[in-house]
C-alpha positions as CSV (number, residue, x, y, z in Angstrom):
1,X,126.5,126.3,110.1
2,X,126.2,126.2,113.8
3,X,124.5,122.9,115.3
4,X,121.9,125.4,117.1
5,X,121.2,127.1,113.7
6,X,120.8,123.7,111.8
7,X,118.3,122.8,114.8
8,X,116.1,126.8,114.3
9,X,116.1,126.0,110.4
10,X,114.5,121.8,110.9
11,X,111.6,123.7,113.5
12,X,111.0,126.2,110.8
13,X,110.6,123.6,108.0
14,X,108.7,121.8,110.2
15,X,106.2,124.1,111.1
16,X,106.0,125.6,107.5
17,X,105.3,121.7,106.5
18,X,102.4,121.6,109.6
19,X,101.0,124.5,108.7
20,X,100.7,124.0,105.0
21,X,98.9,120.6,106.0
22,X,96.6,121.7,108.7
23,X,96.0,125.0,106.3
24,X,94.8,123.1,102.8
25,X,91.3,122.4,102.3
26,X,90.4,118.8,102.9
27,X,89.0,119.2,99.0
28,X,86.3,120.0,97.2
29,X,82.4,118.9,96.5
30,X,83.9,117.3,93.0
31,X,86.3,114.7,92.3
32,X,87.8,112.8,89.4
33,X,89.6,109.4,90.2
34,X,90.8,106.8,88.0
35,X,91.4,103.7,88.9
36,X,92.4,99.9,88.4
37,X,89.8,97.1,88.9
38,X,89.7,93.4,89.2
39,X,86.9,91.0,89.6
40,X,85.8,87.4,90.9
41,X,85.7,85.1,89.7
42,X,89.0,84.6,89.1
43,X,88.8,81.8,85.6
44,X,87.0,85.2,84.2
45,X,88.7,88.0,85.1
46,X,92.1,87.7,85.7
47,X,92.7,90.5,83.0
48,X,92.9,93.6,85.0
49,X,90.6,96.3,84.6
50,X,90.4,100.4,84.7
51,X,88.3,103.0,84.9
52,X,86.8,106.3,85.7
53,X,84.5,108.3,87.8
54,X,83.3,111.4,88.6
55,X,81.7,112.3,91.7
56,X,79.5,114.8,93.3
57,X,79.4,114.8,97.1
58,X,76.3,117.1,98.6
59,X,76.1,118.4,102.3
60,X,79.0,116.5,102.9
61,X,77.3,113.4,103.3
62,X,76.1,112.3,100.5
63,X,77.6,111.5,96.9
64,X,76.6,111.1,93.6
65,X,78.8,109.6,91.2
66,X,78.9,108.4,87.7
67,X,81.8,105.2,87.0
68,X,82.8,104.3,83.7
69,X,84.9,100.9,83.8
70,X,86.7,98.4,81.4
71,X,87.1,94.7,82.9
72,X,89.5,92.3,80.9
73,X,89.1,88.8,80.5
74,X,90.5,85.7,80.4
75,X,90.1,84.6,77.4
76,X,91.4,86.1,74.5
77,X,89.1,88.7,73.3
78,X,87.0,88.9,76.4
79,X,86.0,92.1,78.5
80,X,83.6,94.4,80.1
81,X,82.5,97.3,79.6
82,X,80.3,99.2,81.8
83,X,78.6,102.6,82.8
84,X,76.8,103.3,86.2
85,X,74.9,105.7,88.1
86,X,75.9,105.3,92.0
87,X,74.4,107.3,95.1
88,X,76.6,106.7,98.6
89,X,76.3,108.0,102.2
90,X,79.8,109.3,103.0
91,X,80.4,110.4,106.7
92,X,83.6,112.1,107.0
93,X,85.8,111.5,109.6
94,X,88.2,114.3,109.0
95,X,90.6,113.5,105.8
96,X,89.3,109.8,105.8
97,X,85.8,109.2,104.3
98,X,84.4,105.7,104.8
99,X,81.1,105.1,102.1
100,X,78.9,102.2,100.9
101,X,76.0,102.7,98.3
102,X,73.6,101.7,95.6
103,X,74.9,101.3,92.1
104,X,72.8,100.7,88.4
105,X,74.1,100.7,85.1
106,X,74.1,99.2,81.9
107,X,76.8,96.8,80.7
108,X,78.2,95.2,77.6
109,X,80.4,91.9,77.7
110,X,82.7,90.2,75.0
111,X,83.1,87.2,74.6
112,X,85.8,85.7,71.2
113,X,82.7,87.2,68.5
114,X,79.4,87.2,70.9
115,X,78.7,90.3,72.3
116,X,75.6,91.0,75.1
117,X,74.2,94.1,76.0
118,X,72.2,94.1,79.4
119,X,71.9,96.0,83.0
120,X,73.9,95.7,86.1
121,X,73.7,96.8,89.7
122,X,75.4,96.2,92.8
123,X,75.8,97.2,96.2
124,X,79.4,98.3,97.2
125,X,81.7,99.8,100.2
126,X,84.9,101.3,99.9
127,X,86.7,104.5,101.7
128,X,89.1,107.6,100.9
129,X,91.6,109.6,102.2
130,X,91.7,113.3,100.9
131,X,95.2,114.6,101.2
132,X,96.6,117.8,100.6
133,X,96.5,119.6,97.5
134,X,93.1,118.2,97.1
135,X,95.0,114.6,96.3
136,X,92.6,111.4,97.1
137,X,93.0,107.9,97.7
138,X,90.6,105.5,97.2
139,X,89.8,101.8,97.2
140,X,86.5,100.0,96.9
141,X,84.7,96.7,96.6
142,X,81.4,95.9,94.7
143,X,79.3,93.1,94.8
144,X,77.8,92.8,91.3
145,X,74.6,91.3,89.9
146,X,74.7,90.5,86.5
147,X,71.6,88.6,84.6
148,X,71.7,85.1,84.8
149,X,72.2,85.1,80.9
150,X,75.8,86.9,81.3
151,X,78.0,85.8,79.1
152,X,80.5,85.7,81.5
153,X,79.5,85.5,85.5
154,X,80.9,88.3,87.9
155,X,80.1,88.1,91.3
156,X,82.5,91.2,92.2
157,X,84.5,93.9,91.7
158,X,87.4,95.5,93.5
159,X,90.0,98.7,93.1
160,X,92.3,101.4,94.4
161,X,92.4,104.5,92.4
162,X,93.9,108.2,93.1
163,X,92.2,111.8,91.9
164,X,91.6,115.3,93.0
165,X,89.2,117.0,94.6
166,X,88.1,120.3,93.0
């Protein structure tokens, strides 16, 4: 092959590449992300954490998601489990989408053979990147208020997660 035909078939793949890229859909007004977590303090929650969420973006603005999460503890049989509501403004700036929102929820916390029911909320910030194929990246960071009675404190939470748009 010729140096001048090695040169037409790179512009070619290049411009097919381009053009797939500037031709896929930024993605869709539903996503599904999963996700791993960890929280502060640290002498609670060094156990890693994971999750779920699904989310509903409207006018593409605003988002309404649901979160379903698992934090490990320190201690041996200790961890958190926790289901929320959250509602988010979400201005797009082409493929990257910066947010920050309300959350409420409900939690449940184990601690050796204690376990507590009780609600949490928090306010949080985080940002995405939608890529092609309707591929997302996203990271996040929650401050979290817990009860006073917790059995174990958590002042807030923090992850990176990947999921499609659809």
């Amino acid at each position: 092959m010729s140096h001048s035909d090695r040169r037409y078939h790179r512009t070619v793949r290049a411009l097919l590449i381009a053009a797939l890229l500037l031709a896929s859909r930024p993605g869709g007004a539903a996503e599904l992300a999963a996700f791993v977590s960890g929280a502060t303090p640290g002498p609670n929650w060094n156990g890693g954490g994971f999750g779920v969420s699904l989310t509903i973006t409207l006018l593409n603005l605003v988002g309404l998601e649901l979160e379903g999460a698992r934090q490990g503890g320190v201690v041996t049989d200790s961890s958190m489990l926790s289901a929320s509501s959250r509602a988010f403004l979400a201005p797009p700036i082409g493929r990257f989408v910066p947010y920050a929102g309300l959350a409420v929820g409900a939690y449940k916390q184990t601690l050796a053979s204690h376990d507590q029911w009780g609600t949490v909320s928090g306010v949080f910030v985080g940002a995405r990147i939608k890529l092609p194929l309707g591929i997302l990246i996203k990271g996040e960071y929650e401050w979290v208020n817990l009860p006073n009675d917790a059995l174990m404190k958590m002042d807030a939470r923090y992850y990176g997660g990947v999921g499609i748009s659809f």
